[in-house]
Residue frames relative to the residue before (quaternion, step in Angstrom):
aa qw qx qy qz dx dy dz
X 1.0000 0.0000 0.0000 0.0000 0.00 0.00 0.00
X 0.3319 -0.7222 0.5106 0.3280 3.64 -0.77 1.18
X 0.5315 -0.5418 0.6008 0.2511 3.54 -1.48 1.10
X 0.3809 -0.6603 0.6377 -0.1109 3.32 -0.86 1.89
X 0.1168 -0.7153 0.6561 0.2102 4.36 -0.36 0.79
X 0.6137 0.5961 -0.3147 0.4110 3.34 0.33 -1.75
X 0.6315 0.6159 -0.1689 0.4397 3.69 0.10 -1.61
X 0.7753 0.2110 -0.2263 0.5506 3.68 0.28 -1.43
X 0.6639 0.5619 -0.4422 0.2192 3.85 0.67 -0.63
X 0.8416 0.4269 -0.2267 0.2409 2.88 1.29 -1.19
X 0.3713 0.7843 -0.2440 0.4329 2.72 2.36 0.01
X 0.5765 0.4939 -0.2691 0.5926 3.51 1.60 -1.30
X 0.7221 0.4824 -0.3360 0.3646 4.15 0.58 -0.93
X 0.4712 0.7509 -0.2419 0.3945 3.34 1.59 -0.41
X 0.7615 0.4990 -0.0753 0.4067 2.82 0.93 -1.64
X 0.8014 0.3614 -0.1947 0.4351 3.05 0.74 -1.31
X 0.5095 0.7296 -0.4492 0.0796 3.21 1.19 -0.44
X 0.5965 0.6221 -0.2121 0.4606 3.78 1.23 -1.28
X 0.6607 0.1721 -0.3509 0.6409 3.87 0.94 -0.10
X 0.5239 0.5317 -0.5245 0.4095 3.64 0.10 0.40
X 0.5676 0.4322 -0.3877 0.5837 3.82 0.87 -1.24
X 0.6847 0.5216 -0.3401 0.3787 3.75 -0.28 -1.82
X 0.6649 0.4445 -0.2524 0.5446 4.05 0.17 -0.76
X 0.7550 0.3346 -0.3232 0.4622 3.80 0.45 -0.61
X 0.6561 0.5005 -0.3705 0.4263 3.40 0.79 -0.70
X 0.5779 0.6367 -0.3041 0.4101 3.45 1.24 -1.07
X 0.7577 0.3041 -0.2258 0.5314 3.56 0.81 -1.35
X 0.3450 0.6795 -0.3990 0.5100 3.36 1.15 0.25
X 0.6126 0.2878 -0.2692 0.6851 3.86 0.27 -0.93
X 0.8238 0.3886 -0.3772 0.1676 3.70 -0.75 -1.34
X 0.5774 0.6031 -0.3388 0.4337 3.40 1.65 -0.46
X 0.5735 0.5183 -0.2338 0.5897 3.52 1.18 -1.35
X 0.4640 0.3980 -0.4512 0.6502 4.39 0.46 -0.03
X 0.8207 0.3849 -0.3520 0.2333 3.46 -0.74 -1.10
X 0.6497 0.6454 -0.1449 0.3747 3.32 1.47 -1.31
X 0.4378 0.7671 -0.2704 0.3830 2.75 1.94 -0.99
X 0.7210 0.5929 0.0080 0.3586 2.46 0.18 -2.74
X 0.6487 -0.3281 0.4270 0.5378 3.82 0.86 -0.72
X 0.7077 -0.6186 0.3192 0.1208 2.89 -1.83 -0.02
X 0.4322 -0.8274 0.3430 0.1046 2.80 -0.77 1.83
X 0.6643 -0.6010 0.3759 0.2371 3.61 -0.57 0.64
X 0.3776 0.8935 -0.2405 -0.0349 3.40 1.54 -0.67
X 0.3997 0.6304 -0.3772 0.5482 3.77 1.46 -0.03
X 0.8037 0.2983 -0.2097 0.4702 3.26 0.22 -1.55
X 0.5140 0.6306 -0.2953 0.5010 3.71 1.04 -0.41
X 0.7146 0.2490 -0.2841 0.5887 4.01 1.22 -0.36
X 0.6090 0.5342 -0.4992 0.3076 3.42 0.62 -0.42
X 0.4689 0.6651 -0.2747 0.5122 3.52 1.89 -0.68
X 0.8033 0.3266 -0.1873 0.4615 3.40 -0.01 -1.73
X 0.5169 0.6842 -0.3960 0.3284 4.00 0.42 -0.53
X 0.7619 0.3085 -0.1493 0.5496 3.24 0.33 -1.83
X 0.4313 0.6084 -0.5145 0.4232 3.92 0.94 -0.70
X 0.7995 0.4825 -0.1600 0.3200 3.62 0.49 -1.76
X 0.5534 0.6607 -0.3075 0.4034 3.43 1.60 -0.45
X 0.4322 0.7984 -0.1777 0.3797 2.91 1.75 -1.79
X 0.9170 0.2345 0.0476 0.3190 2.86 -0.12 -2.10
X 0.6632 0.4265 -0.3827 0.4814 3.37 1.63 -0.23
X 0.4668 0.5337 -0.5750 0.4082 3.45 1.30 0.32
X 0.5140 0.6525 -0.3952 0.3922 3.32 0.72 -1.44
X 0.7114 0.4815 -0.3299 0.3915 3.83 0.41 -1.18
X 0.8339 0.3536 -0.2147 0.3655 2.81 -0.01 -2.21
X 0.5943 0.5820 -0.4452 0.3316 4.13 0.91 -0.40
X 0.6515 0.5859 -0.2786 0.3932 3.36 1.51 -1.05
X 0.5902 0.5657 -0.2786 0.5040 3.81 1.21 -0.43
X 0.6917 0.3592 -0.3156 0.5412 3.01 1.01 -1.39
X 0.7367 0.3358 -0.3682 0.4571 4.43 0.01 -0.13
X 0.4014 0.6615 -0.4455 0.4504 3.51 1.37 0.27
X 0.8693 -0.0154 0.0419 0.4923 3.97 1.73 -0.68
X 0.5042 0.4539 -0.2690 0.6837 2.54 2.12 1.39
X 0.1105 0.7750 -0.5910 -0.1946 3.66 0.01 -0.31
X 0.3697 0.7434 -0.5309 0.1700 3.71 0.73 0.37
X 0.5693 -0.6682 0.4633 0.1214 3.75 -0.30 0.89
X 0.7470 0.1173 -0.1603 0.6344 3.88 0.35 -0.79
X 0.7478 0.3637 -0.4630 0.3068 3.85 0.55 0.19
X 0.5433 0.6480 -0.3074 0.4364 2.77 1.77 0.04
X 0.5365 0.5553 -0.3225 0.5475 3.45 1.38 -0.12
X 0.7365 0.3512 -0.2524 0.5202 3.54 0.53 -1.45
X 0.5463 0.5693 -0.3903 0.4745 3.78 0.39 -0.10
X 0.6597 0.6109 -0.1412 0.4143 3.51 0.54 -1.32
X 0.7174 0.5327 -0.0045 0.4489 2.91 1.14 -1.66
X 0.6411 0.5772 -0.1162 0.4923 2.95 0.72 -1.92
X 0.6689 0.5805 -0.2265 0.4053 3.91 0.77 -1.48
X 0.7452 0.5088 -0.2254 0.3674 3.18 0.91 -1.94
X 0.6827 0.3861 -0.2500 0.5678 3.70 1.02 -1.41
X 0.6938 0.2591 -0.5141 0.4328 3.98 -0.38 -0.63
X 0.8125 0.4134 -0.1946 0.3620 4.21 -0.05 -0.55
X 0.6828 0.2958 -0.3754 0.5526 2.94 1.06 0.09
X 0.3708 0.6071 -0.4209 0.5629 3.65 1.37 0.57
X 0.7742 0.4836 -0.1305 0.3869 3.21 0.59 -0.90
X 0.8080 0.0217 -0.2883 0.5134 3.30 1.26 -0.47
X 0.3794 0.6323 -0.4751 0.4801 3.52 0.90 0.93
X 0.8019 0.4150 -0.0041 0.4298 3.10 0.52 -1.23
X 0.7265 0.4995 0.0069 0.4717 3.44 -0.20 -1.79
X 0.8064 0.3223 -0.1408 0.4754 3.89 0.03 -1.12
X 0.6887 0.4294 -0.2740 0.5160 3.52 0.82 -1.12
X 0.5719 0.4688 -0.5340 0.4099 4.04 0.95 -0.89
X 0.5115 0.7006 -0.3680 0.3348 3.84 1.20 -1.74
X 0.7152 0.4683 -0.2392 0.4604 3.53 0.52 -1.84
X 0.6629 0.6202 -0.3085 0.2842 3.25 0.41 -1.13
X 0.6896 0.6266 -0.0311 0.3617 3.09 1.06 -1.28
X 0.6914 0.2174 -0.1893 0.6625 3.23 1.04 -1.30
X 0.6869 0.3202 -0.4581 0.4645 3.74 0.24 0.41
X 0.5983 -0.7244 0.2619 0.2206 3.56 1.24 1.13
X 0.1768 0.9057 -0.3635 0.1277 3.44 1.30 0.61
X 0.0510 -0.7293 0.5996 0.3257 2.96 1.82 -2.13
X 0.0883 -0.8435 0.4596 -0.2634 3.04 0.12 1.51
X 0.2189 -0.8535 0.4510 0.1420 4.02 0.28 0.32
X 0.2218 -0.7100 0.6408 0.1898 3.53 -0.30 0.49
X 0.1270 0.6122 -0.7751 0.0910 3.24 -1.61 1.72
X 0.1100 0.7735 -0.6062 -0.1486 3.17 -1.12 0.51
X 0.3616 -0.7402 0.4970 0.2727 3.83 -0.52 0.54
X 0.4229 0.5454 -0.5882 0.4215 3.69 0.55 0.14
X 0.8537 0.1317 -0.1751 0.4724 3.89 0.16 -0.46
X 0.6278 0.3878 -0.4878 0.4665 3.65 1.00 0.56
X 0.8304 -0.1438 -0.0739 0.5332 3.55 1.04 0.14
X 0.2011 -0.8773 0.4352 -0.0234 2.91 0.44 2.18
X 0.5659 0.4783 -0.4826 0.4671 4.02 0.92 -0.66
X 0.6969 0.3364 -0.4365 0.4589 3.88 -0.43 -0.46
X 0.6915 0.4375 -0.3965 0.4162 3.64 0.39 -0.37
X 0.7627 0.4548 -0.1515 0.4342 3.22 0.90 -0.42
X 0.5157 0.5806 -0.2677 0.5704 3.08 1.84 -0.55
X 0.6432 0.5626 -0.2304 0.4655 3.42 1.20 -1.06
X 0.7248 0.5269 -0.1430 0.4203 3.47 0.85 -0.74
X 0.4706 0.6557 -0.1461 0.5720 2.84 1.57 -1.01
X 0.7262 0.4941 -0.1539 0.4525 3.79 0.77 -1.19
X 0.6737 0.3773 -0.1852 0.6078 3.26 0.98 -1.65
X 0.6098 0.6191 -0.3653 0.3337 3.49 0.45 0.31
X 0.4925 0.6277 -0.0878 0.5964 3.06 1.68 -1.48
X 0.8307 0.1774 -0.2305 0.4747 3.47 0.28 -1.55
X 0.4659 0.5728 -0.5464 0.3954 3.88 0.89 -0.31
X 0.6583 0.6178 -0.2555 0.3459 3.96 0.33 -0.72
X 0.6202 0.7285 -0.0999 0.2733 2.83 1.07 -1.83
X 0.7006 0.0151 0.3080 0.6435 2.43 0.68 -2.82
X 0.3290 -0.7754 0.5271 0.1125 3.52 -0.62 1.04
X 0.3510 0.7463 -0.5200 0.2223 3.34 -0.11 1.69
X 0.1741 -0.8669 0.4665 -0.0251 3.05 1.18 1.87
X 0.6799 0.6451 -0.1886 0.2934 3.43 0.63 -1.24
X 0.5001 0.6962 -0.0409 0.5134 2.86 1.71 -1.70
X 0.6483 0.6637 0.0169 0.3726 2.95 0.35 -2.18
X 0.8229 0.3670 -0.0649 0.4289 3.15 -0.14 -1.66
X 0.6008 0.6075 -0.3317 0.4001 3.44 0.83 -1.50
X 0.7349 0.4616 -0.2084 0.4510 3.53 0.74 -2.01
X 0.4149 0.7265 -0.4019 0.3723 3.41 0.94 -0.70
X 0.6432 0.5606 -0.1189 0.5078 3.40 0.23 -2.11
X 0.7408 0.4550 -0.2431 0.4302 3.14 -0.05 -1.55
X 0.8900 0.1834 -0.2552 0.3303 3.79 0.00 -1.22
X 0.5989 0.6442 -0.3063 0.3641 3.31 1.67 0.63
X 0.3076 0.7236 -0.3419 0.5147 3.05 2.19 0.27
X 0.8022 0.3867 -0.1645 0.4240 2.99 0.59 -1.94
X 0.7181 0.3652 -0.3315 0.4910 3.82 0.96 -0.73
X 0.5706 0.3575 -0.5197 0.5259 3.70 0.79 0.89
X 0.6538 0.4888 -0.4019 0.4148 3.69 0.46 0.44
X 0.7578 0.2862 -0.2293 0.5397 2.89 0.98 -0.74
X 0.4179 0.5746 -0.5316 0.4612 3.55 1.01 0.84
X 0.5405 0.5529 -0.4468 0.4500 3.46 1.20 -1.11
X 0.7333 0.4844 -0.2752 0.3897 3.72 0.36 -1.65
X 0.7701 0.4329 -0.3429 0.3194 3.42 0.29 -0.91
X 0.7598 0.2407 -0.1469 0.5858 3.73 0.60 -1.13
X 0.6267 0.4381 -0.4901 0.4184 4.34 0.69 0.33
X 0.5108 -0.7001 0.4352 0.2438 3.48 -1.25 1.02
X 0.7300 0.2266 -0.1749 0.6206 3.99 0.38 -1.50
X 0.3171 0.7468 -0.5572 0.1769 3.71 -0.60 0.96
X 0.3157 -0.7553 0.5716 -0.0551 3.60 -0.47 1.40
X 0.4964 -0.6936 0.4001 0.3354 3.36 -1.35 0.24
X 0.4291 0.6839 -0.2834 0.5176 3.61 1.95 -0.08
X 0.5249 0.4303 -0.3010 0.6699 3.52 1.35 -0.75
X 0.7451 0.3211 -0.4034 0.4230 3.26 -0.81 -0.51
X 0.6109 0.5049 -0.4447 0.4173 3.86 0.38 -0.61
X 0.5947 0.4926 -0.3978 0.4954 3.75 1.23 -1.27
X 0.6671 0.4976 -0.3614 0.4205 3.61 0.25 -1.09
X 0.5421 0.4371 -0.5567 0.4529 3.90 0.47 -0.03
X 0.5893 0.5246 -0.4007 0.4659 3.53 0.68 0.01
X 0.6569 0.5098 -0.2550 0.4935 3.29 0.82 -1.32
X 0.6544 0.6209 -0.2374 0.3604 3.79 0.77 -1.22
X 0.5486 0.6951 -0.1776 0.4294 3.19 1.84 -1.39
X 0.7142 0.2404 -0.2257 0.6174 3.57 0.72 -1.08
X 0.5547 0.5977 -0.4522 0.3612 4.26 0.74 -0.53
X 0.7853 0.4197 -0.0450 0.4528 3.63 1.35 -0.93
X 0.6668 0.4297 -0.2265 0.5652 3.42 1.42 -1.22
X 0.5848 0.5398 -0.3718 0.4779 4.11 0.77 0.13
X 0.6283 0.6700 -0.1553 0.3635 3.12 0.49 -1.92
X 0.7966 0.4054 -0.0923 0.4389 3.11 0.30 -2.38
X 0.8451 0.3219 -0.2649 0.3348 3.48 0.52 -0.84
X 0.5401 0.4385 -0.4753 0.5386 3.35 1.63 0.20
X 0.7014 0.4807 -0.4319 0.3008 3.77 0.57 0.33
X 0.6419 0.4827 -0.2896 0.5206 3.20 1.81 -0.32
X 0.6727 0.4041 -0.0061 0.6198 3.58 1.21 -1.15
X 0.8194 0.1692 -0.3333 0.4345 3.69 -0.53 -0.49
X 0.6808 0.5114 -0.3547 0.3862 3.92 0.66 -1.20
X 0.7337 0.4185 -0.3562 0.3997 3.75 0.52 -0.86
X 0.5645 0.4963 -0.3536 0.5568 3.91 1.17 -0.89
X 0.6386 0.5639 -0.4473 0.2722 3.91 0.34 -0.38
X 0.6237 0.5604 -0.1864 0.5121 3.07 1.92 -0.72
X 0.5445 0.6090 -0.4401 0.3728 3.71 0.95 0.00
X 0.1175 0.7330 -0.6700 -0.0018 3.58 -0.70 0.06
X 0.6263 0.3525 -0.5418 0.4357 3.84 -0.09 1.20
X 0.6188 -0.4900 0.5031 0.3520 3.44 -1.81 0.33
X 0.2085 -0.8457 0.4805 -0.1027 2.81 -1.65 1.10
């Protein structure tokens, strides 16, 4: 059977889409509770959840991509490549965007260039193990998950007028910052690179 990209991508965006919404909306309430309650930690809480997310979306996007490749150094630079430009993007990048036009004053941090070895060291790993062991599923899920939370708490840590009513809206906002991003770094970026039947 000829391997179909288009077919499997949108088939893979399909799927995940309904635990991608459910998980944002969820961490969406549990942040807005915490914020409540006092003060949330939320800087030190991305500097955690970020690289966690690099980890695991290498871990992902490398496993898909040797799942119909067994090449070894593209499987690394792929892996790699995926985890830091896209998970920049929706951690980072989209939420500063959001932030902004809904007048937050948002700060631009990115850690790829304020503390590129652990990012890269991290990536570098989840790459290794995404190959290794094939726990896309696994992988992917946590992915989602710790990229919700390290685009929220990007909003909190580095935005200025921010409320706990915002942040509930942003679980909306977080939804499309994470539910694009993630699956074109786990699913659409590594399959773009196949080119045999399948």
């Amino acid at each position: 059977m000829k391997f179909s990209k288009g077919n499997t991508i949108w088939k893979e965006l399909w799927h995940h889409l309904p635990f991608t919404l459910t998980a944002s909306l969820a961490a969406g309430v549990l942040v807005a509770i915490f914020y409540l309650l006092g003060n949330v930690p939320s800087e030190s809480l991305f500097e955690i959840m970020h690289p966690a997310h690099v980890l695991v979306s290498a871990m992902a996007t490398s496993a898909i991509y040797w799942k119909y490749n067994k090449s070894f150094l593209k499987c690394i630079f792929i892996g790699i490549v995926g985890a830091i430009l896209i998970g920049s993007l929706s951690d980072i990048i989209l939420p500063w965007i959001a932030g902004n036009l809904f007048s937050l004053h948002t700060h631009f941090h990115l850690p790829i260039i304020e503390k590129p070895f652990l990012i890269l060291g991290v990536a570098l790993a989840g790459a290794a193990i995404g190959m290794k062991w094939n726990l896309f599923k696994v992988s992917h899920s946590v992915h989602v998950f710790l990229s919700i939370f390290a685009s929220l708490f990007y909003l909190l840590a580095f935005s200025i007028n921010i409320n706990a009513w915002i942040i509930l809206i942003f679980s909306l906002i977080v939804f499309l910052c994470v539910f694009i991003p993630c699956c074109i770094s786990d699913i659409v970026f590594p399959l773009w690179f196949i080119r045999k039947k399948h």
